[in-house]
C-alpha positions in Angstrom: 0.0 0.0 0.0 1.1 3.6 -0.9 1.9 5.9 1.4 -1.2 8.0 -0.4 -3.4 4.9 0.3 -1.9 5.3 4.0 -2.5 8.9 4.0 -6.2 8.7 3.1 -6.9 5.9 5.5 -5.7 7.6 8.3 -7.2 10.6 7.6 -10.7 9.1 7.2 -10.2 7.0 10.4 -9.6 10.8 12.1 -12.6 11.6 10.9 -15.0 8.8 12.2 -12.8 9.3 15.6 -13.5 13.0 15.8 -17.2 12.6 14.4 -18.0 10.0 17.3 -16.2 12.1 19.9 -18.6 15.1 18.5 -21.8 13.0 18.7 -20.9 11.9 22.7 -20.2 15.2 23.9 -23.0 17.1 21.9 -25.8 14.5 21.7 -27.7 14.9 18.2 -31.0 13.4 17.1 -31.7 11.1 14.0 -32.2 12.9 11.1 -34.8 10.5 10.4 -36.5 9.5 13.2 -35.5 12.6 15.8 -34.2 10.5 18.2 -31.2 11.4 20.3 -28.3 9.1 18.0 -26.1 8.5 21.5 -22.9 6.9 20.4 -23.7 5.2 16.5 -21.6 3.2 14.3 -22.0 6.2 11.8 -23.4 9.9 12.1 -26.4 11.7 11.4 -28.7 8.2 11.3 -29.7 5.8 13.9 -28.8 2.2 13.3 -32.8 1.2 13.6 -33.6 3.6 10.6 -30.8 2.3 8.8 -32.2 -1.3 9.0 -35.5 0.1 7.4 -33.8 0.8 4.0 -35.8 -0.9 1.4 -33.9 -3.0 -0.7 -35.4 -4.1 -4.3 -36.3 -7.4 -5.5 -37.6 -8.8 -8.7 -39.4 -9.2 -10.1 -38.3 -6.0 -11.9 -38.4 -5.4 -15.8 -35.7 -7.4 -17.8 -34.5 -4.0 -19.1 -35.3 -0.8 -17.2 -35.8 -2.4 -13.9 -39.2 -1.5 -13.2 -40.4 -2.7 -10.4 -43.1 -5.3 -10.2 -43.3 -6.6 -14.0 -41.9 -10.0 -15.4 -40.2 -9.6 -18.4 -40.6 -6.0 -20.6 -42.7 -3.2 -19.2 -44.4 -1.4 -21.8 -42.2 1.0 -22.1 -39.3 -1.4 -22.7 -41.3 -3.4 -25.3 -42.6 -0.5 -27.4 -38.9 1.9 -26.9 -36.4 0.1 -25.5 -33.9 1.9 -24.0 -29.9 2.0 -25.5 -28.9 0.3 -22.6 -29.2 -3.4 -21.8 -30.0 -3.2 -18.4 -30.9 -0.8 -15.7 -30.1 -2.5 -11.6 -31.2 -0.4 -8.6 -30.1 -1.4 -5.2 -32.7 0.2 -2.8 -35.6 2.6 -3.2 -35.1 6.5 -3.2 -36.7 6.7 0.4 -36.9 8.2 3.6 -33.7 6.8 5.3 -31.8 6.1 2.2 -32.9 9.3 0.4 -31.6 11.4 4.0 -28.4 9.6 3.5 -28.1 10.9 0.0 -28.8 14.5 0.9 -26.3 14.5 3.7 -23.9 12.7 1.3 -24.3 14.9 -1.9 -25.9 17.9 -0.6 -24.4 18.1 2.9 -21.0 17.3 2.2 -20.6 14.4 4.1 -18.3 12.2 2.3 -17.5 10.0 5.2 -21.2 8.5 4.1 -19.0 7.3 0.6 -17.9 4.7 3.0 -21.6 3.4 4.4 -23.2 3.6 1.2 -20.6 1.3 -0.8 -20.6 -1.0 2.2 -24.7 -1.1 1.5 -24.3 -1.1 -2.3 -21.5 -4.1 -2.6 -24.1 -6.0 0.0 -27.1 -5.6 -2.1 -26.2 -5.5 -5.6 -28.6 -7.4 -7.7 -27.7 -11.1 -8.7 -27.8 -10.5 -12.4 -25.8 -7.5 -11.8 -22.2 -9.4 -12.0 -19.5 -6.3 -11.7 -16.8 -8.5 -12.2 -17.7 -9.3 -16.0 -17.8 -6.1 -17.1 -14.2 -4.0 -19.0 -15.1 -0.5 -17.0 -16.5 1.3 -14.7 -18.0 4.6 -16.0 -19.4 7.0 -12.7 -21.8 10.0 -14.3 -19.7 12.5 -14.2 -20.4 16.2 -13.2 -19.3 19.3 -14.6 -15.8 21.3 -13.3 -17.8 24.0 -11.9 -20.2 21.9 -9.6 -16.7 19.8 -8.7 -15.3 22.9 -7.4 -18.1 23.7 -5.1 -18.8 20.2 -4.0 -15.3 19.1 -3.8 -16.2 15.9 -4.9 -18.4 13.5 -7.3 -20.6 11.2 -5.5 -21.3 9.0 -8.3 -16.9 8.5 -8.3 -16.4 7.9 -5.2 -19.3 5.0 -5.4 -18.0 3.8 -8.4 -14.6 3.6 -7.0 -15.8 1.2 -4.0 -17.6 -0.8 -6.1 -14.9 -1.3 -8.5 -12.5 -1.8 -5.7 -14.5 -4.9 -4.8 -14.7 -6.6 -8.0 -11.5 -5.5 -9.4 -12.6 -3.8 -12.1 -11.2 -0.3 -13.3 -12.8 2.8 -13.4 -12.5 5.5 -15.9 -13.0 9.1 -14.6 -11.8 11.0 -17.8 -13.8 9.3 -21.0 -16.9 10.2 -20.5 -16.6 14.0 -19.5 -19.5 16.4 -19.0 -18.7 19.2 -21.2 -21.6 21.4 -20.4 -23.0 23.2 -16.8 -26.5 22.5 -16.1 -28.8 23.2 -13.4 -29.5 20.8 -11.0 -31.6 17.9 -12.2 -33.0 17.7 -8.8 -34.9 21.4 -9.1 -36.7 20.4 -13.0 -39.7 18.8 -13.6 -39.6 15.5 -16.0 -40.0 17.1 -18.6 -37.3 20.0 -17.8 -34.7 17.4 -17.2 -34.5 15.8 -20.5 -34.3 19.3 -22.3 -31.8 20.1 -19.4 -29.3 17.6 -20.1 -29.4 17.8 -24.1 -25.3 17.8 -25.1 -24.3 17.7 -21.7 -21.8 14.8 -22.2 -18.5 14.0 -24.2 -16.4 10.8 -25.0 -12.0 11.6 -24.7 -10.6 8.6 -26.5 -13.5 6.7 -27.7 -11.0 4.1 -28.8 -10.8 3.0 -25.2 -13.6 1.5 -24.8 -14.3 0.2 -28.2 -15.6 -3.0 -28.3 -15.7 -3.0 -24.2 -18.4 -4.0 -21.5 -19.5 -1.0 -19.4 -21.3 -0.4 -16.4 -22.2 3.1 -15.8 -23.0 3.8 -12.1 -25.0 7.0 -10.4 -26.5 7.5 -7.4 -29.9 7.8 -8.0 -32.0 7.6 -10.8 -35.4 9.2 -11.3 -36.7 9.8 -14.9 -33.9 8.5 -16.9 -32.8 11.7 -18.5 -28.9 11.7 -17.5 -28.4 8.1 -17.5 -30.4 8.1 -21.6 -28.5 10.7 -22.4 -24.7 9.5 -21.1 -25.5 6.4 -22.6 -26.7 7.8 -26.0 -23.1 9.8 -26.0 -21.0 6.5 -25.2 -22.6 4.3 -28.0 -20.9 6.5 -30.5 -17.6 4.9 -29.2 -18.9 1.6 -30.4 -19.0 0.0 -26.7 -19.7 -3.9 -26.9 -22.2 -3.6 -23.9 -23.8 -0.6 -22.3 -25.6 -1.6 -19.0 -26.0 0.7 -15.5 -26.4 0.1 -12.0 -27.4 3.0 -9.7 -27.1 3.1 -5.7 -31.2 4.1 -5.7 -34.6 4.2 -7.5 -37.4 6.6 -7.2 -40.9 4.6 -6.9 -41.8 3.8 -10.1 -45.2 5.8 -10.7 
């Protein structure tokens, strides 16, 4: 191990020491339930909320993943989508969706760490990391890196890959183009939104190769549709995503 790896380790384990030292001295409530935390295995959530994360389960559409059809939704069957298949680990709710405001919104990186220990627990069976070339996180643009300080969907990706020893590519697919926040439009906002958002640096890379494209949460499909739309002009083998959450289906 690098003394970079070393570095980073230490420094995260400083964290969780001075976070848990924070929480005993000045007692703080659940975020989700309002109950006083007392000394938890992580911050902000107690460990009974975090037991009530809803996890999916088929049957789920071959394709999209929607929940609670056997083989193509309608959507699928009429317009399939350019991907082959769409996984979701849990549902975009209460507990799980608290988590990812702290996480993306708030700042808190140190949830990275819960959230791919959840994610490489629960990722569906015919979801098999391992097979695929790359790892692709949706990336964000410059300016929102700057103010975040980080990308989510990277430091999930990098977890996952970690555990199935695959690679992840930060700088092929590139978002070229600022946008507002996906979160703030309506359906039909988004897709217009996130029109020419996305570029591919040295398609030749992943010519011919199996991808998995991973994002923290997906809601109407417009980012994921269009990243994948900009990647097939690479020629990929295999274009298929896997996202940390789901929004109910409607």
């Amino acid at each position: 191990m690098g003394t970079k790896s070393i570095g980073l380790q230490l420094a995260t384990q400083l964290r969780d020491i001075f976070e848990t030292a924070i929480v005993f001295l000045y007692p703080a409530k659940c975020r989700v339930c309002d109950d006083f935390l007392g000394v938890a295995f992580m911050p902000y959530i107690c460990a009974d909320c975090w037991q009530d994360i809803q996890f999916l389960e088929p049957p789920w559409c071959d394709i999209c993943g929607t929940l609670g059809v056997n083989g193509l939704c309608d959507a699928c069957a009429t317009s399939p989508p350019r991907y082959g298949q769409l996984r979701a680990v849990a549902l975009y709710q209460t507990t799980l969706q608290q988590a990812i405001h702290l996480f993306k919104f708030e700042k808190k990186k140190g949830f990275a760490r819960h959230l791919i220990q959840l994610i490489n627990a629960h990722i569906p069976a015919d979801c098999d990391v391992a097979t695929y070339d790359f790892i692709l996180p949706i990336p964000i643009h410059k300016k929102r890196l700057r103010e975040r300080g980080f990308n989510q969907a990277t430091l999930l990706a990098d977890g996952i890959a970690e555990a199935a020893g695959v690679r992840v590519l930060t700088d092929t697919l590139v978002r070229k183009r600022h946008t507002v926040a996906q979160s703030s439009l309506d359906r039909e906002a988004r897709q217009q939104n996130i029109v020419g958002a996305f570029d591919v640096v040295e398609p030749g890379i992943i010519r011919g190769k199996r991808l998995l494209v991973i994002d923290d949460v997906f809601t109407t499909g417009a980012t994921i549709r269009e990243a994948v739309s900009e990647l097939w002009t690479a020629d990929p083998a295999e274009i298929d995503v896997l996202t940390l959450a789901r929004t109910v289906d409607p």
